[in-house]
ZAMARGU-4260 file (C-alpha; in steps of 0.2 Angstrom, whole numbers, plus 5000, padded with zeros to 4 digits):
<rodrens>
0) 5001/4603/4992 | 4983/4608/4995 | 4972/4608/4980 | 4955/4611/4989 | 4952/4621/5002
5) 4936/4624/5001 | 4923/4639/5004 | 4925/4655/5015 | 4920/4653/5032 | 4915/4665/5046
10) 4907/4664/5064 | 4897/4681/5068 | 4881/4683/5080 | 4869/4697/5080 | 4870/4712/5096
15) 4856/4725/5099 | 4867/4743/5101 | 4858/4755/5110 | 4871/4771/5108 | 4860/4780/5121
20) 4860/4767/5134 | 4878/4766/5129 | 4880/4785/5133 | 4871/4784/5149 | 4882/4767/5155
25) 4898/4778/5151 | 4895/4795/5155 | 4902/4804/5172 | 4896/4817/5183 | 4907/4824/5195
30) 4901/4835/5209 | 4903/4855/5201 | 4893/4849/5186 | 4878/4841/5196 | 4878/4861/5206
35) 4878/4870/5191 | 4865/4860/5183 | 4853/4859/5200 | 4856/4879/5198 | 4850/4880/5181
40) 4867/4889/5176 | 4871/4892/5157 | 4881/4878/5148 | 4886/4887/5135 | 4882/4904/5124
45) 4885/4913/5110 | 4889/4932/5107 | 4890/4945/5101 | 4871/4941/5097 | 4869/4940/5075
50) 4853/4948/5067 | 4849/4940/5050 | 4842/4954/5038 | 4833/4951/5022 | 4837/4954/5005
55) 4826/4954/4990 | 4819/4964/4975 | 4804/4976/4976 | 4790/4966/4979 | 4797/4951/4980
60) 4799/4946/4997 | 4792/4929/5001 | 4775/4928/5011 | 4763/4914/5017 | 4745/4912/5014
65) 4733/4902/5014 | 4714/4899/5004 | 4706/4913/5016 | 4717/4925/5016 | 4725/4926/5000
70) 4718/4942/4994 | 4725/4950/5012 | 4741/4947/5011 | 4743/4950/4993 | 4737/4967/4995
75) 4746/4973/5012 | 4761/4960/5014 | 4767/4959/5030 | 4786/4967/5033 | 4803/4961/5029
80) 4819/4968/5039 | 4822/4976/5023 | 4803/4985/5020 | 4805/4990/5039 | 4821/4997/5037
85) 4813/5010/5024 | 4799/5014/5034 | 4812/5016/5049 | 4823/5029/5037 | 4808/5040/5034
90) 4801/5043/5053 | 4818/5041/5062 | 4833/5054/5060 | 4846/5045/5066 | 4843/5030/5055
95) 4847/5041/5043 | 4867/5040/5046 | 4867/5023/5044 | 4867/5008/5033 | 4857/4991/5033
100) 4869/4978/5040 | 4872/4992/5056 | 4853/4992/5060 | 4854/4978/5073 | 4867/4988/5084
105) 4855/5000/5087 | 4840/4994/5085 | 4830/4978/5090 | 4817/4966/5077 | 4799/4965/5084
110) 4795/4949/5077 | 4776/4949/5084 | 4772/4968/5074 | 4788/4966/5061 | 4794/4985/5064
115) 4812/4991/5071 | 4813/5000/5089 | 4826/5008/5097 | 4836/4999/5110 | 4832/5001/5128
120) 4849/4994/5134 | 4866/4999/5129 | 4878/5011/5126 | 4872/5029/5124 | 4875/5035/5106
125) 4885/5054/5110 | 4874/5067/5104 | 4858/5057/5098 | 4849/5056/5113 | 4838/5040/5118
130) 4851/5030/5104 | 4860/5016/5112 | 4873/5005/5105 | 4875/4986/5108 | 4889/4972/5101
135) 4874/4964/5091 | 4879/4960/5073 | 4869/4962/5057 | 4871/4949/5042 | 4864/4952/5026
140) 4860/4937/5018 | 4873/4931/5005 | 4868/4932/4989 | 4878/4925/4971 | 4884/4937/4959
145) 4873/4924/4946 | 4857/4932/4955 | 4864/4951/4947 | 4849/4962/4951 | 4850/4956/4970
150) 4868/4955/4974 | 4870/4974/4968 | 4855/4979/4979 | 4864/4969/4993 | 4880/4980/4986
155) 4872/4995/4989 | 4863/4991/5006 | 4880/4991/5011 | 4885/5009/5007 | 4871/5020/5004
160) 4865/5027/5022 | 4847/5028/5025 | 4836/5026/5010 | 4817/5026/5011 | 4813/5013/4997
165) 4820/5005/4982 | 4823/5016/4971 | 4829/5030/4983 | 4844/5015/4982 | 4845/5018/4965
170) 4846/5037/4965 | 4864/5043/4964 | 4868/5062/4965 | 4851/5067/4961 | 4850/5055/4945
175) 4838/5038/4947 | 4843/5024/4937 | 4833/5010/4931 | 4843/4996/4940 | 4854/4996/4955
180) 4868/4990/4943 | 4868/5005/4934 | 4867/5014/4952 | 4884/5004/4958 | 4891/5011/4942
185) 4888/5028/4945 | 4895/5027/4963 | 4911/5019/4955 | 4907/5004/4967 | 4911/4991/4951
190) 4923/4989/4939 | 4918/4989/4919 | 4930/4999/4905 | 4919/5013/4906 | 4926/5020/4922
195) 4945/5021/4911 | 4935/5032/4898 | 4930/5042/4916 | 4947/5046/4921 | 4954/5050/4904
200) 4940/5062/4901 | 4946/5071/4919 | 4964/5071/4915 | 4958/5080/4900 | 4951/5094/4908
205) 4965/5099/4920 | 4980/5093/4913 | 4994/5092/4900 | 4998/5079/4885 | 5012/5072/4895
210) 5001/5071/4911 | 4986/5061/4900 | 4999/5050/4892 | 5008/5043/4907 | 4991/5041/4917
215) 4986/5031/4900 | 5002/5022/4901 | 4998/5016/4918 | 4981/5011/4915 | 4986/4999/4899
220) 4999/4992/4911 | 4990/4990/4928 | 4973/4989/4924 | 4969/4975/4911 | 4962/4987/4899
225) 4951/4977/4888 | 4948/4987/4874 | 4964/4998/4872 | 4964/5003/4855 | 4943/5012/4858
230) 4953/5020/4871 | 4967/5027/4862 | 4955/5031/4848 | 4944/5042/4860 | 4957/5052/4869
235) 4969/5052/4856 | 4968/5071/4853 | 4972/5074/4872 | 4987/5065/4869 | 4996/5074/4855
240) 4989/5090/4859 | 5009/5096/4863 | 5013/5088/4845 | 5002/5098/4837 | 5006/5115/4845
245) 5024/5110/4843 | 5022/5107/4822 | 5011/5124/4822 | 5024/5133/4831 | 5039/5124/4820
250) 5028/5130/4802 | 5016/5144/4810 | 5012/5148/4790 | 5004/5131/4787 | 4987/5125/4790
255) 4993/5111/4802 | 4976/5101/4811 | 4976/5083/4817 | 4983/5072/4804 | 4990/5052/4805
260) 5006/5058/4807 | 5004/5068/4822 | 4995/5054/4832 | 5009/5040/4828 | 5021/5055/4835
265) 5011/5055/4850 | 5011/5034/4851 | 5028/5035/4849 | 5031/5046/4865 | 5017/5036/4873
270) 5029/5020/4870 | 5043/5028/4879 | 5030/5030/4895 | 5027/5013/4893 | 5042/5008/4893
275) 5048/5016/4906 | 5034/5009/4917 | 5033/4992/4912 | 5046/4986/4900 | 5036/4982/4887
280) 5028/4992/4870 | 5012/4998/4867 | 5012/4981/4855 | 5013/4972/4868 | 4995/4980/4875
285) 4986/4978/4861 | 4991/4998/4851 | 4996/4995/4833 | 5009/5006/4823 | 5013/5006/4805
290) 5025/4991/4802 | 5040/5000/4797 | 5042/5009/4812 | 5054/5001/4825 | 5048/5001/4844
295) 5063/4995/4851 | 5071/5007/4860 | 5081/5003/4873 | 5073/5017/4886 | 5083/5009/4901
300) 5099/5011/4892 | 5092/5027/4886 | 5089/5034/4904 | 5104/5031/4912 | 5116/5039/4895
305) 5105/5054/4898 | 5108/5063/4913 | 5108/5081/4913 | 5126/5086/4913 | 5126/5104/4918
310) 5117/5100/4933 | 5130/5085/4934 | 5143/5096/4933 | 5136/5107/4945 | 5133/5092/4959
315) 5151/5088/4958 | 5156/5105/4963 | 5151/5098/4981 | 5167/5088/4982 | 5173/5104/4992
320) 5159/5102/5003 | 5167/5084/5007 | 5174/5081/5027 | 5189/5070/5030 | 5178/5053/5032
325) 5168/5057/5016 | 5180/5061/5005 | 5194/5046/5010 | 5180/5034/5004 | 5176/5045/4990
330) 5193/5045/4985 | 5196/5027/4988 | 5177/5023/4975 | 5185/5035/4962 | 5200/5027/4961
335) 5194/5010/4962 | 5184/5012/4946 | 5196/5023/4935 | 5210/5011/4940 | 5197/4997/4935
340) 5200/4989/4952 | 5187/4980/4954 | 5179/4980/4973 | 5163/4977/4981 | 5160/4990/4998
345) 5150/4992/5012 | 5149/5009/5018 | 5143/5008/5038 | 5136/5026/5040 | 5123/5030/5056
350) 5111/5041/5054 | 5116/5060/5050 | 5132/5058/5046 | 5130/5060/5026 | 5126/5044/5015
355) 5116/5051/5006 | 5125/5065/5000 | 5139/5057/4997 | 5130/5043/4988 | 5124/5057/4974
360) 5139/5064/4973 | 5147/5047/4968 | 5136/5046/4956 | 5135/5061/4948 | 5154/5062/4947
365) 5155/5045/4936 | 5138/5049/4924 | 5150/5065/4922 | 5163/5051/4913 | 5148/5045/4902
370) 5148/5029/4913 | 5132/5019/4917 | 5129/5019/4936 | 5115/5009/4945 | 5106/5017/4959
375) 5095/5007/4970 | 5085/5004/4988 | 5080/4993/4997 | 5063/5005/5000 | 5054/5015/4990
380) 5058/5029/5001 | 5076/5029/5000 | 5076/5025/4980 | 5066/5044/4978 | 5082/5052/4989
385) 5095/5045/4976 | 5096/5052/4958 | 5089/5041/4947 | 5085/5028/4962 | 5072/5013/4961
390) 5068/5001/4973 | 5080/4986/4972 | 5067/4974/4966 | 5060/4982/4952 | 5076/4988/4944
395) 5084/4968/4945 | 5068/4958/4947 | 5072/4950/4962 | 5060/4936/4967 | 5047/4941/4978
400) 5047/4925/4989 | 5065/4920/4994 | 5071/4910/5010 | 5087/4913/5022 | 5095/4897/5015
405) 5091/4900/4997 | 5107/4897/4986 | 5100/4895/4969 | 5087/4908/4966 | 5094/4921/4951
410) 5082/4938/4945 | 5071/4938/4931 | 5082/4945/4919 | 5086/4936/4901 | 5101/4936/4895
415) 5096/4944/4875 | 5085/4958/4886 | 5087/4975/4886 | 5090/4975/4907 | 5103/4963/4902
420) 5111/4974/4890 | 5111/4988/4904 | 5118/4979/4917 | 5134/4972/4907 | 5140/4989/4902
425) 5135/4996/4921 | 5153/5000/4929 | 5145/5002/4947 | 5129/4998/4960 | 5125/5010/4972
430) 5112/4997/4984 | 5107/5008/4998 | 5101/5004/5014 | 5107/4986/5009 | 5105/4981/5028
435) 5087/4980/5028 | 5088/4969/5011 | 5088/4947/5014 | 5103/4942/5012 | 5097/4930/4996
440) 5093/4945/4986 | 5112/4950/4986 | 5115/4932/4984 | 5103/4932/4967 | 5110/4948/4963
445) 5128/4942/4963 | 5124/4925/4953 | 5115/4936/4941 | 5129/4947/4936 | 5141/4932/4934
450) 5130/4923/4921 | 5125/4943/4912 | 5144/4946/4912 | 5151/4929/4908 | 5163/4932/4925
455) 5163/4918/4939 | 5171/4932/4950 | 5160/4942/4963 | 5148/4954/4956 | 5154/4948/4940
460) 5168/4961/4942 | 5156/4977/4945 | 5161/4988/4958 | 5146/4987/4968 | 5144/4998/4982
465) 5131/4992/4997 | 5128/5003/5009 | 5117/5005/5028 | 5118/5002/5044 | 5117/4988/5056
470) 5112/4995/5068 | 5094/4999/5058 | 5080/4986/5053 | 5086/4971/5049 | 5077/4959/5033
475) 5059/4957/5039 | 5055/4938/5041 | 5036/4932/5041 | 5035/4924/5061 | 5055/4924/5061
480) 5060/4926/5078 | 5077/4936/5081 | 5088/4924/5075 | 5080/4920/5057 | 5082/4940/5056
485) 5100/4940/5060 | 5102/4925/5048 | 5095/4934/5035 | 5108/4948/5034 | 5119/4953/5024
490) 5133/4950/5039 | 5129/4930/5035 | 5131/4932/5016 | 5146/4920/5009 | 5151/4938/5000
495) 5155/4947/5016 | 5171/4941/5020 | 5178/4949/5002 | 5168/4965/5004 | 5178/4978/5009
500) 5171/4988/5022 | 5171/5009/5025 | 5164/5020/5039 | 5156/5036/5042 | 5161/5041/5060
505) 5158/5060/5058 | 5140/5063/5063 | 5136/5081/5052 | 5122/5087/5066 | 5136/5091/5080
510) 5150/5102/5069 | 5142/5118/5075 | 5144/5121/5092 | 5129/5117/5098 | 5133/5106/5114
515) 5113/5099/5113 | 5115/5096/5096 | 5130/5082/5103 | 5124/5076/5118 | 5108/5071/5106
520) 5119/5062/5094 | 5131/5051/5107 | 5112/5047/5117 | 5105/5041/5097 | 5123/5029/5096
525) 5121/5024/5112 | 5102/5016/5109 | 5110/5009/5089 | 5124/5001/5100 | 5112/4993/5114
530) 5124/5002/5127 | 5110/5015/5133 | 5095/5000/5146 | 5093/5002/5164 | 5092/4990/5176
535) 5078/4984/5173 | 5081/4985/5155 | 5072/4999/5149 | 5079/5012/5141 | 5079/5032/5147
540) 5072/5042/5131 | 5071/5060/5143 | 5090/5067/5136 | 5084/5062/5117 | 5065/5069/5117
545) 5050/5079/5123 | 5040/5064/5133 | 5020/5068/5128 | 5008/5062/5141 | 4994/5059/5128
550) 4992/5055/5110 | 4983/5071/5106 | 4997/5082/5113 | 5008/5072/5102 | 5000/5077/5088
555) 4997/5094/5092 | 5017/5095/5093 | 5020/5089/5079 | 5005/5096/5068 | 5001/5112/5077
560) 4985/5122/5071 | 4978/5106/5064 | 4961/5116/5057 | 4971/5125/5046 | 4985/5113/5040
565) 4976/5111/5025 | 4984/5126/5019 | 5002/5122/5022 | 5014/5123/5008 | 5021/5106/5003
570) 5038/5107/5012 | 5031/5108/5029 | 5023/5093/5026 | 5037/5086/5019 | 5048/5087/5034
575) 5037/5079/5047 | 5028/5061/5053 | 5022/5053/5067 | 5031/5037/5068 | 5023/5021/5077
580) 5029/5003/5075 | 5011/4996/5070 | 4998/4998/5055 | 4983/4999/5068 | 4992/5012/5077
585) 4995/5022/5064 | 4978/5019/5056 | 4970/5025/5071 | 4982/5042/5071 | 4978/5045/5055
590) 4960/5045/5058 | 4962/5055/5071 | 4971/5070/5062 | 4962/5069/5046 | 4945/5072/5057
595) 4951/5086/5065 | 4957/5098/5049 | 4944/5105/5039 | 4944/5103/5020 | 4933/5098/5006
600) 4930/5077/5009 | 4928/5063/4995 | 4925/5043/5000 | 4931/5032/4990 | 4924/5015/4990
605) 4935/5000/4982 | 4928/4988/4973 | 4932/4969/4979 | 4930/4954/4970 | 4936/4935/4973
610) 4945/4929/4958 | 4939/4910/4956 | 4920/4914/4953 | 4916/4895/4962 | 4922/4905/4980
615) 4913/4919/4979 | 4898/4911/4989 | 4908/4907/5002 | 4916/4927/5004 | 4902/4939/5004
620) 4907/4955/4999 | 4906/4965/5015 | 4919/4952/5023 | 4930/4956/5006 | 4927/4973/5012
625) 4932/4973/5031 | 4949/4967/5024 | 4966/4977/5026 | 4981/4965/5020 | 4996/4975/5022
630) 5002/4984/5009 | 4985/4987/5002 | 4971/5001/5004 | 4956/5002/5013 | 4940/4999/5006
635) 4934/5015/5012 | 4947/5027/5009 | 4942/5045/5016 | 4954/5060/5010 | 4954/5079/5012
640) 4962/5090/4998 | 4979/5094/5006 | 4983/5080/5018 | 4998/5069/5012 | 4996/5051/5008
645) 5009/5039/5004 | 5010/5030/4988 | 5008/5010/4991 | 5012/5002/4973 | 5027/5006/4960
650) 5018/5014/4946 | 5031/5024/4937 | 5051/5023/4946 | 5059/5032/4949 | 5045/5043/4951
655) 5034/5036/4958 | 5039/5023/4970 | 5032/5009/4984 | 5034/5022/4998 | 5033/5040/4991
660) 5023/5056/4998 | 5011/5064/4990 | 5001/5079/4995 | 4984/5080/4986 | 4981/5095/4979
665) 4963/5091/4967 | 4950/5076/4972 | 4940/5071/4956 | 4928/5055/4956 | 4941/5043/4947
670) 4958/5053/4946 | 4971/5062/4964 | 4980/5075/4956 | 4996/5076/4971 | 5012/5086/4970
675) 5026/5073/4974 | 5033/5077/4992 | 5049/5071/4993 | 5064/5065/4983 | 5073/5070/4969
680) 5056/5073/4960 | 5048/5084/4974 | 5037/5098/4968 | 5030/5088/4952 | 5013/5085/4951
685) 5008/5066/4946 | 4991/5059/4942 | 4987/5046/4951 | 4971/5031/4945 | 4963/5016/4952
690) 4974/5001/4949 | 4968/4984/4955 | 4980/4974/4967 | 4979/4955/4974 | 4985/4952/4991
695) 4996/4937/4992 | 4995/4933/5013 | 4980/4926/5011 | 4974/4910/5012 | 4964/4915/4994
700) 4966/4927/4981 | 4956/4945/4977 | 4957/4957/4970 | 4954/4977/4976 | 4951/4989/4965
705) 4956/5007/4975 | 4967/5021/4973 | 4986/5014/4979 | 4988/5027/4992 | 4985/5028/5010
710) 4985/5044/5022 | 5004/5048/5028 | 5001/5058/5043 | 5007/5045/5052 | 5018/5031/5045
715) 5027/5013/5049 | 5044/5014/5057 | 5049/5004/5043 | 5041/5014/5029 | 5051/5030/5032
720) 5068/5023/5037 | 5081/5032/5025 | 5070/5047/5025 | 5078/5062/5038 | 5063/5075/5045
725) 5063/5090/5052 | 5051/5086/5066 | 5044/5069/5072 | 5033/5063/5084 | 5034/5045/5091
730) 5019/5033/5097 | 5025/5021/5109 | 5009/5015/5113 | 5014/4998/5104 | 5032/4993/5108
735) 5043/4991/5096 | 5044/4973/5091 | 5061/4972/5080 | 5080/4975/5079 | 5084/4994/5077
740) 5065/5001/5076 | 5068/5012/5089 | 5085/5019/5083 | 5076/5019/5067 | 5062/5033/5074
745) 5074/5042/5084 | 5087/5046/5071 | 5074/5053/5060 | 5077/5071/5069 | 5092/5081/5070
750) 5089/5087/5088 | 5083/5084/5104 | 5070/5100/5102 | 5061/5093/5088 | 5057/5074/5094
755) 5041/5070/5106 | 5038/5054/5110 | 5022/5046/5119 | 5029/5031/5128 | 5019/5021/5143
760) 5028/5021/5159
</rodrens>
């Protein structure tokens, strides 16, 4: 055993490191590097070329002096970017269409004389003569919201074109306003409860009680409203207007006015709004009622007992209207449920051969009995051709995230909720176009109703009724590849093998005796069955459509007159789209058309905002701005009176759902008045506000504040499948990427006659 060992020792020595000798000793030139250097070549560069633009308040601007000179440059300071950009907008016209940040593309800084001059190299500018247009970029300097005054003059840098001084940036409308806050305010550029009181005070003027209290229903609901019982208070008399026309009409001998008992009346149709749109009562947002009057109403349960039954009755006439294949599976459902056979079908029908007919007339024959019936989609688009349709997700609140191999995920649903009590007594599901649906939403589904209905059988002993077709868009997987999408199907469910499966085979476009109208429909099968490539593995689209040489003939077929088109009625521009697989593409179609029609314009700008107030810094609002997650708006979002748009959020199903068309028929500063396009709701017109959304596919969170619609000229492949048109143009300019996209866009037509595709060679 050791007891002492004594201190720590080491051994070192001291070594003088040069790094730069060090660098030199190690570095190696080989022969091409020495003859680009000799050649004074460039090692590296940077473009496009960036152009860093001032920002500060009026007078404010930071300048140098000295002891001598002070007096100088106090009275006649030298020019910012910004102080030259004025001057500019005053002598030059075409600085005029433009804003701050785009001034370098056309213009170049003099640093020596501190003034803007045009460009002398570039691009020629199309009718502005001596303008040219270069790559170079112009940043604005970032500024913090803390510093307000600044980052609302920055704000408005960024969307007011050409203004000669400060407080021409202030003047909105004719009106200047004292600061450039109160300026952002007035162009709707910012988000502050005021702008609620603005589009309830628009509603007031043009619409009905109902109208105001739904579009107060959705702003309560989507819009985080702060102080919802002022804005009850305000508009409160909009709201019960019907109420009181109805008492004075019920007692025209009275005196009836405005009384307590009127507005609780109007608050309680104003909670069945609510509930219908969110779930909830107005209790829930804040809106108090008197204590002894009960709120909870089942309106779920309450919809779905409460069907029209003459125009039931008179949908169920149709059953004579049936052919063989429809009626055999329609027989074969009947029977399953009035026998209480319990089954779970999947109804394979392509495209034109009646689904959805014979899906409504399913359901309206059971409602007929007093039974509750389900009816669901997996898009927004096919829930509005169903009666009484929503999307899938929100009527079972399936989880938004789910993966392939998922096997314990459920939906949102307690067990003492009202959905819950719905779903027990529901006798049978209609989920169409279930093929486009992941697999582990059926899955969540099917655990769901076993634990609601106390039943460890499939669907928890519901007759359940999928329906679709494989041949379609399979479930969309974020950078899946083929496989994952096939994985993801319904086919790989552990409940296929007990579903029992039925099949359309009578194609409803060919029973006349149009020969072209069958030759069309045996060429779409032959694309859905992969049976139609060529050699060199193409496929041959000239027996199923007009080939287009260009996109502007395409859209010429397929919106002809386009000047006047503003004038069409609803129905013809319900029956047609240009279909492309892309956003960009059809973006850039959109564009293209809305340019091209003449009707009144309105811009409206979003308002974008980081939600953890440390980041903001770090996104400037222009970059917020230039964003376009799917799914969302734009921040710009230009719209004529009378050109559709497509609704991009669930704001009141089955309404208004993720995917319906709209056709705007009034464009007010905060409200679109549209008449609904297409379903079983076409011809109603709807109110439609500013909601904020948050996009999840990025890698941090904001949030947009913009009208939830987007034009609908042109459309996704994927956002109209379910939906049949009348005429349909398709850009192939992008190919199609996915299973069944192209079946998808050819099906949507009935004939040959009315398809025109633009496809590269």
């Amino acid at each position: 055993m050791i007891l002492i060992t004594g201190s720590d020792q080491a051994t070192f020595s001291l070594d003088n490191r040069n790094e730069v000798e060090q660098f030199q000793s190690g570095r190696y030139i080989c022969s091409s590097e020495v003859v680009w250097r000799i050649l004074s070549f460039d090692v590296h560069e940077r473009a496009p070329a960036i152009i860093h633009l001032a920002v500060h308040l009026e007078n404010g601007q930071r300048v140098f002096f000295t002891q001598h000179n002070a007096n100088d440059i106090v009275n006649n300071p030298r020019d910012t970017t910004l102080t030259a950009f004025f001057k500019l907008c005053a002598k030059d016209e075409f600085s005029k269409t433009i804003t701050y940040d785009k001034v370098p593309n056309y213009y170049t800084w003099n640093q020596s004389i501190k003034n803007f001059q045009r460009r002398k190299r570039g691009t020629p500018v199309e009718n502005h003569p001596g303008v040219k247009k270069t790559d170079t970029l112009g940043r604005v300097y970032v500024v913090h919201p803390n510093n307000s005054k600044c980052f609302y003059l920055r704000m408005l840098l960024h969307v007011i074109k050409g203004p000669i001084s400060f407080a021409s940036l202030r003047t909105v409308q004719g009106v200047t306003y004292d600061t450039f806050q109160e300026a952002c305010k007035a162009m709707v550029l910012l988000e502050d409860d005021l702008q609620w009181e603005n589009i309830l005070s628009e509603a007031t003027v043009c619409c009905t009680s109902p109208s105001i209290r739904y579009l107060f229903a959705i702003l309560i609901v989507f819009c985080q409203v702060t102080d919802p019982i002022r804005l009850w208070q305000n508009h409160r008399a909009s709201m019960a207007e019907d109420v009181l026309f109805r008492k004075q009409k019920e007692c025209p001998s009275d005196d009836i006015n405005y009384d307590e008992n009127i507005f609780i009346e109007a608050l309680l149709e104003l909670n069945k709004v609510v509930q219908s749109v969110s779930g909830k009562n107005i209790t829930d947002f804040g809106l108090i009622l008197s204590n002894n009057i009960d709120l909870n109403t089942n309106t779920e349960y309450l919809r779905e007992t409460s069907y029209d039954s003459v125009r039931l009755l008179q949908v169920v006439q149709n059953e004579r209207r049936l052919n063989s294949d429809q009626k055999t599976i329609y027989d074969a459902v009947i029977t399953s449920i009035n026998n209480y056979e319990i089954k779970t079908f999947f109804l394979d029908a392509p495209g034109g051969t009646g689904k959805t007919f014979l899906i409504n007339l399913l359901l309206a024959k059971i409602r007929t009995d007093r039974k509750i019936t389900l009816a669901v989609a997996s898009s927004g688009i096919a829930a509005t051709l169903l009666e009484g349709g929503r999307t899938a997700h929100s009527t079972f609140k399936i989880p938004l995230k789910m993966s392939y191999d998922d096997t314990s995920s459920v939906c949102n649903i307690s067990k003492q909720s009202n959905t819950a009590q719905l779903m027990r007594d529901c006798v049978f599901i209609v989920w169409d176009e279930a093929s486009m649906s992941h697999k582990s939403s059926v899955e969540a589904l099917d655990r769901t109703l076993r634990d609601l209905r106390n039943k460890n059988t499939l669907m928890g002993d519901c007759s359940v009724l999928f329906s679709g077709d494989f041949r379609q868009i399979l479930p969309v997987v974020v950078r899946g590849t083929r496989a994952d999408e096939v994985n993801a199907s319904l086919k790989r469910s552990y409940i296929w093998p007990d579903i029992t499966k039925l099949k359309l085979k009578t194609n409803m476009r060919i029973l006349s005796s149009d020969q072209g109208n069958k030759t069309f429909a045996d060429a779409l099968l032959r694309v859905g069955n992969g049976q139609s490539l060529t050699r060199n593995g193409k496929i041959d689209l000239s027996e199923l459509c007009f080939l287009m040489s260009n996109l502007m003939d395409l859209i010429e077929n397929v919106y002809p007159d386009l000047p006047n088109i503003s004038t069409k009625t609803p129905s013809w521009f319900q029956e047609r789209a240009i279909l492309s697989p892309t956003n960009d593409q059809v973006n850039k179609i959109n564009d293209m058309i809305l340019l091209k029609f003449n009707a009144p314009t309105k811009v409206y700008y979003s308002f974008d905002t980081v939600l953890d107030a440390e980041e903001a810094i770090h996104y400037p609002t222009e970059f917020l701005n230039s964003l376009s997650p799917s799914g969302t708006p734009p921040h710009k979002l230009i719209l004529k009176i009378g050109s559709p748009i497509i609704l991009l959020r669930n704001l009141s199903p089955p309404k208004l759902c993720n995917g319906t068309r709209l056709q705007i028929k009034s464009l007010k500063n905060c409200l679109l008045e549209c008449i609904i396009l297409i379903g079983c709701r076409a011809g109603e017109m709807v109110l439609v506000p500013r909601i904020p959304m948050i996009p999840t596919n990025l890698p941090f969170q904001f949030k947009r504040l913009q009208f939830p619609v987007k034009l609908s000229f042109a459309m996704t492949i994927n956002k109209v499948q379910g939906q049949t048109l009348n005429v349909a143009g398709l850009d192939l300019t992008v190919q199609c990427f996915s299973h069944g996209q192209l079946y998808v866009a050819l099906s949507r037509v009935t004939c040959k006659q009315n398809l025109f595709v633009m496809a590269p060679e």
